[in-house]
C-alpha positions in Angstrom: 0.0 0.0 0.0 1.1 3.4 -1.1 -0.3 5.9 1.4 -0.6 9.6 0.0 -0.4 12.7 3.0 -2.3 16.0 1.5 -2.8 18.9 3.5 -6.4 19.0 4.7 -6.6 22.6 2.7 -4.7 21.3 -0.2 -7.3 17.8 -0.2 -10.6 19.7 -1.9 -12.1 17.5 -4.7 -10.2 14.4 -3.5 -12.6 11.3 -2.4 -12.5 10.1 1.3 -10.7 6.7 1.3 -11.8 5.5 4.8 -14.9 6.9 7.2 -13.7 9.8 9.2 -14.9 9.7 13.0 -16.8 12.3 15.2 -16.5 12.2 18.8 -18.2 14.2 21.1 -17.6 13.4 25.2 -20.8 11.6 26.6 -22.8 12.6 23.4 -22.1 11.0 20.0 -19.5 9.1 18.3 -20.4 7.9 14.6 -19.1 9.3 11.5 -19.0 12.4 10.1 -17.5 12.2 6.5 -18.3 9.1 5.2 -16.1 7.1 2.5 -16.1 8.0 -0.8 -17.0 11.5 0.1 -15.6 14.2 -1.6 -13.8 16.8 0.3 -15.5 20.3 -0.9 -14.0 23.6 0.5 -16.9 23.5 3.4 -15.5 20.4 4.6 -12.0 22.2 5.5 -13.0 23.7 8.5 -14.9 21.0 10.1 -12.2 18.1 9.2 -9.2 20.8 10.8 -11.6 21.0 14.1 -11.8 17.2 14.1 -7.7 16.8 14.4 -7.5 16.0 10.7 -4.7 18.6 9.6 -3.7 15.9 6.9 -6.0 13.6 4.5 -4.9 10.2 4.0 -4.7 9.0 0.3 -4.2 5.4 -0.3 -2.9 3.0 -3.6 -3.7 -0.7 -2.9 -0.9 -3.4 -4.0 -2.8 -5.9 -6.1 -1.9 -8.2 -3.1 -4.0 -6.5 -0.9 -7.8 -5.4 0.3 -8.9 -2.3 1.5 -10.7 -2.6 4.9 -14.1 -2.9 4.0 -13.4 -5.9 1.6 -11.5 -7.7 4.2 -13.7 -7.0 6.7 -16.6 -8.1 4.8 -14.5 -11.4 4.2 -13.7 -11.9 7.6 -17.1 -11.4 8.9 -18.8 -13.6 6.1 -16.3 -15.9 7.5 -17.4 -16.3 11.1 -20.9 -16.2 10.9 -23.2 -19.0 11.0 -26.5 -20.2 11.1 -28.8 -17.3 13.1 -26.6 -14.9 12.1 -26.6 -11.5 9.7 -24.6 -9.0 9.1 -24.7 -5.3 9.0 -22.1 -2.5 7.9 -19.6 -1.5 6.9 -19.5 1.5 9.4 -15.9 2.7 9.6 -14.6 -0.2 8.4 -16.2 -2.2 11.3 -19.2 -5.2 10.0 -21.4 -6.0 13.2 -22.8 -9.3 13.4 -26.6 -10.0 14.4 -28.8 -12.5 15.6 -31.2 -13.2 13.3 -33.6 -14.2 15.9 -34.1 -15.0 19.6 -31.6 -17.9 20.9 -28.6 -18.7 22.4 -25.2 -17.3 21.1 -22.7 -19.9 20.6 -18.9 -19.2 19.6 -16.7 -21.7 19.7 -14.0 -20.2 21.8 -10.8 -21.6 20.2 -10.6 -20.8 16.5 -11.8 -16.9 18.2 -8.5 -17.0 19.6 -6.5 -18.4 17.1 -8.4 -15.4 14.7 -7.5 -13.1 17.1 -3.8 -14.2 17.2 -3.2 -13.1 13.6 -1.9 -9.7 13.4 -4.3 -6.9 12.6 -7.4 -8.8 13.0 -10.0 -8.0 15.5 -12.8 -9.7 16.6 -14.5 -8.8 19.5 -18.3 -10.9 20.5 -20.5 -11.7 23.5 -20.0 -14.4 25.3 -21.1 -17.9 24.0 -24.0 -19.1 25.6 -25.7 -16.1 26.2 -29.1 -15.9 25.4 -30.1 -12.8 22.7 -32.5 -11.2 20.9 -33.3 -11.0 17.9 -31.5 -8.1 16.2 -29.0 -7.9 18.8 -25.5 -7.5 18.1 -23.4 -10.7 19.1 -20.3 -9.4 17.5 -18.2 -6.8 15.9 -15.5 -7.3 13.2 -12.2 -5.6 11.5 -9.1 -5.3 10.4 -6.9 -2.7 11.8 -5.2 -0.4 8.8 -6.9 0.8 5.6 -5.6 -2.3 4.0 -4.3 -5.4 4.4 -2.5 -8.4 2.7 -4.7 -10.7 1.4 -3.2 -13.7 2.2 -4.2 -12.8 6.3 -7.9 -13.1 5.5 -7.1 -16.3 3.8 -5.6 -17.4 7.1 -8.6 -16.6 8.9 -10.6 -18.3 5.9 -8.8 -21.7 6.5 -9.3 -22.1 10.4 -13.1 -20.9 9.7 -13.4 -23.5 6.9 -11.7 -26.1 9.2 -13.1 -25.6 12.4 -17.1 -24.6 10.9 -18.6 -21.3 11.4 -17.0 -19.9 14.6 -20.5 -17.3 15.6 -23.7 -18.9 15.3 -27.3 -18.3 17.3 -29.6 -22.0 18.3 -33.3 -20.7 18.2 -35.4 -21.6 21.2 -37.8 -25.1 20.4 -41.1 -25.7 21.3 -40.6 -28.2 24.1 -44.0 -29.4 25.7 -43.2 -28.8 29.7 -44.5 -30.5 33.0 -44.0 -29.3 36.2 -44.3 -31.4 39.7 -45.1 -28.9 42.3 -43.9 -30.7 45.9 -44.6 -30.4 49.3 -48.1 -31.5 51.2 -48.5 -27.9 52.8 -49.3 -27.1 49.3 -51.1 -30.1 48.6 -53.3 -29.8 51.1 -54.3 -26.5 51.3 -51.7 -24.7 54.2 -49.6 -22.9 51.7 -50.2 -21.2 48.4 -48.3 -22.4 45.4 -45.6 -19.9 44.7 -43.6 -22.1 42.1 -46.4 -22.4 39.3 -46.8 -19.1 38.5 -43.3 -18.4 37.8 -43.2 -21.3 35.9 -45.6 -19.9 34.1 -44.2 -16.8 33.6 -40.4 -18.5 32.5 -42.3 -20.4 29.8 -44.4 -18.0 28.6 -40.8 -15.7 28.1 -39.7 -18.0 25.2 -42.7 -18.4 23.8 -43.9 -21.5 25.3 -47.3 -23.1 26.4 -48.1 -23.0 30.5 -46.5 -25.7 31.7 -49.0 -28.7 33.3 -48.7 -28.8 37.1 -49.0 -31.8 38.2 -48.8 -31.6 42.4 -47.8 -34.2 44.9 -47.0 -34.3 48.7 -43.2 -35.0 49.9 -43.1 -38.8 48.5 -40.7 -40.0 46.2 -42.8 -42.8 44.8 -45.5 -40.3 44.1 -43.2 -37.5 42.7 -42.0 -40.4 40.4 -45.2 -41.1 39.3 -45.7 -37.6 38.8 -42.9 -37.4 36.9 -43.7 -40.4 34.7 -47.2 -39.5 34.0 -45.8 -35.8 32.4 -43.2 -38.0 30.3 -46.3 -39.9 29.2 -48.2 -37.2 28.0 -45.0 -36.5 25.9 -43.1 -33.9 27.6 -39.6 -33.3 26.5 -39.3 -30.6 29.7 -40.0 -31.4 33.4 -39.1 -29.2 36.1 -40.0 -30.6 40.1 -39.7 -27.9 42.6 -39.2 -28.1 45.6 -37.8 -30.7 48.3 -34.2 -30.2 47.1 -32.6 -29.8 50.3 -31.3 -32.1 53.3 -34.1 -31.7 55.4 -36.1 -35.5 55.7 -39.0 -34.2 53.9 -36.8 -33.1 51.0 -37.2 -36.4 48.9 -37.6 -34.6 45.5 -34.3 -35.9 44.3 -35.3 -39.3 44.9 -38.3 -39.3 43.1 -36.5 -38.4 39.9 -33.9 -40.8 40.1 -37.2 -43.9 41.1 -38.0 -42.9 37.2 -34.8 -44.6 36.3 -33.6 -40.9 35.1 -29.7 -40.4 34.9 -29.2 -37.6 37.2 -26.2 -35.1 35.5 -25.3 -33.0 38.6 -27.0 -32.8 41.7 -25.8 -29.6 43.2 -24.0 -26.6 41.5 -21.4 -23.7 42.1 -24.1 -21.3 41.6 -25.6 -18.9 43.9 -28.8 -18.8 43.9 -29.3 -22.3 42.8 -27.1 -24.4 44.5 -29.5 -26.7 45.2 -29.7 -27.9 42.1 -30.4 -31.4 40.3 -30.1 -31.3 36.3 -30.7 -35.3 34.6 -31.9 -36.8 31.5 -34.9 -39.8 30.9 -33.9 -40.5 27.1 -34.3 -36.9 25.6 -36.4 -35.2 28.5 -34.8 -32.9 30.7 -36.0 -33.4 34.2 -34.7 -30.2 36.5 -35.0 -30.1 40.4 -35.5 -26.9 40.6 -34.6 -25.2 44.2 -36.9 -23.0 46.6 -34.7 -19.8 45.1 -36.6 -20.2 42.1 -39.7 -19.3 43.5 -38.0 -15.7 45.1 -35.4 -14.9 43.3 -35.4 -13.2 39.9 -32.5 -15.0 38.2 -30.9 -18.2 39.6 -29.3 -21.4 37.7 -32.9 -22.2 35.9 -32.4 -19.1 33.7 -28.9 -19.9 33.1 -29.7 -23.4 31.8 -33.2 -23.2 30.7 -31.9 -21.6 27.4 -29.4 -24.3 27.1 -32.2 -27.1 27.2 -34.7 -25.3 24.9 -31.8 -24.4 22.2 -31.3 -28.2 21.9 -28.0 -28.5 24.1 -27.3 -31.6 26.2 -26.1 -30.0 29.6 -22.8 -32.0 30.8 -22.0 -32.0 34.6 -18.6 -30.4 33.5 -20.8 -27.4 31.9 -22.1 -27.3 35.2 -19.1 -27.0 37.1 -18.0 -24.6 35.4 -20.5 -22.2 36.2 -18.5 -21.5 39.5 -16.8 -18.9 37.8 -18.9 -16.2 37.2 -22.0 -18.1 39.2 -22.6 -15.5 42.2 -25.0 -13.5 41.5 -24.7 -10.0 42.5 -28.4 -9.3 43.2 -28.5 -5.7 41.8 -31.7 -3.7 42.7 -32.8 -4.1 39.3 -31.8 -7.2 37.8 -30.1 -7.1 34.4 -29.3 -10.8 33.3 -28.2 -11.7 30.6 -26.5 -8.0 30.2 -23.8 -9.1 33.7 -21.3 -11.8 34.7 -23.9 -14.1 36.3 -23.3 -17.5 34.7 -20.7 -16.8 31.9 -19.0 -19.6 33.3 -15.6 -20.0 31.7 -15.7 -22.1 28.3 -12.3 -24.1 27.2 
């Protein structure tokens, strides 16, 4: 590359090779001359009180891309499934989730992308739940242009590795709920688990969950349990009864169903009372009391996980510890926090 330095008064009638950047403290930042503008005598003023006393005028080797290209390769690249992409704005391309779901990057070809010289790639992290239209990542390289042959580079780990950025959508799982615990049963206490169930479900989209209720027995919960997997769900949560207490028998009752339990308890707070297991392809949760209370706990960590069509490993689960205490802001802004960005190998 061949790089040209005019005088910003000697630059009228040349054509803006790169987007030229306003910044204004706690106001705006965004572009103010645009590329492929052409600098008219108006201009002069504005680009001088902007710190641009010189213009920069490029010629590309025939080796090499100018920002935008490269960028547009690199982020064609990454993305897969779930994701768009919008730009060029000053050379950056922004990637987008095409629809609600849970972001997944796979974490290791990032880095080895973000090893090369002069590329940057900067995303979300992987397993967070989005919406649709939200930006999961942002993508360039660093000077007007580079060498081909380094988008190539990224190219070949893409190509090898699959599409490093993609969103799951959220399926349509039939769900069942077991509501424990005979003061509820019989009348003493008013069920506090079913309408938050309700609510959780009805946040991606899903039908009410059927509540099925049962006193602290774990022949009955089992029962309970079997009759929702009869009926076909593919999702049951029991709540309740996940404690050490001699009532608390909830655990139990999921493993008399001949369910392989996962991970009974979790590095997570709330939630460390936690049971996650598997009956063939239903997920069956013990969900803890916290549930009920709090507004975000391990259930909404994991919850997108099992609708997006992810088996959750008890190594998944572990991990969690790291980032898994919750910092119970006064207003609760999960997924936008650390809570359960547990760290990913």
């Amino acid at each position: 590359m061949k790089s040209l330095y005019l005088k910003t008064e000697e630059a009228i009638g040349k054509v803006l090779c790169h987007d030229i950047t306003k910044i204004v403290k706690d106001t705006f930042k965004g572009v103010a001359f645009k590329k492929g503008h052409v600098i008219r005598k108006e201009d002069v003023d504005e680009l001088l009180r902007l710190g641009k006393n010189h213009i920069a005028l490029i010629e590309l080797d025939p080796l090499e891309l100018h920002e935008e290209e490269a960028g547009l390769r690199l982020a064609q690249a990454l993305k897969g499934p779930g994701i768009v992409l919008k730009g060029p704005s000053e050379g950056r391309f922004d990637l987008i989730a095409e629809f609600r779901g849970l972001l997944k990057i796979k974490t290791k070809p990032l880095l080895k992308i973000n090893r090369i010289p002069r590329v940057v790639v900067a995303t979300l992290h992987t397993m967070t739940p989005v919406l649709q239209g939200e930006k999961v990542a942002g993508t360039k390289v660093v000077p007007l242009a580079i060498e081909e042959k380094v988008i190539r580079k990224v190219e070949a780990i893409c190509a090898a590795d699959g599409p490093v950025l993609s969103v799951l959508p959220y399926r349509r799982l039939k769900v069942g709920a077991v509501i424990t615990g005979r003061e509820v049963c019989e009348g003493y206490t008013e069920d506090g688990f079913g309408p938050v169930l309700k609510e959780k479900c009805a946040f991606f989209g899903l039908e009410p969950p059927a509540l099925l209720y049962c006193v602290d027995d774990a022949p009955k919960i089992s029962a309970a349990i079997n009759e929702h997997l009869s009926q076909g769900c593919k999702l049951i949560l029991a709540t309740g009864g996940m404690s050490v207490d001699a009532d608390d028998v909830t655990p139990l009752g999921i493993r008399k169903t001949g369910a392989k339990v996962i991970k009974y308890g979790a590095p997570v707070m709330p939630g460390a009372m936690f049971l996650m297991a598997y009956k063939g392809d239903c997920a069956i949760i013990g969900a803890p009391g916290c549930v009920m209370y709090a507004s975000t706990t391990i259930l909404d960590v994991l919850l997108p996980r099992v609708l997006a069509g992810e088996r959750v490993t008890a190594d998944e689960i572990c991990r969690l510890g790291h980032g898994g205490l919750c910092r119970s802001c006064n207003v609760c802004v999960y997924p936008r926090c650390s809570f359960g960005k547990g760290v990913v190998s």
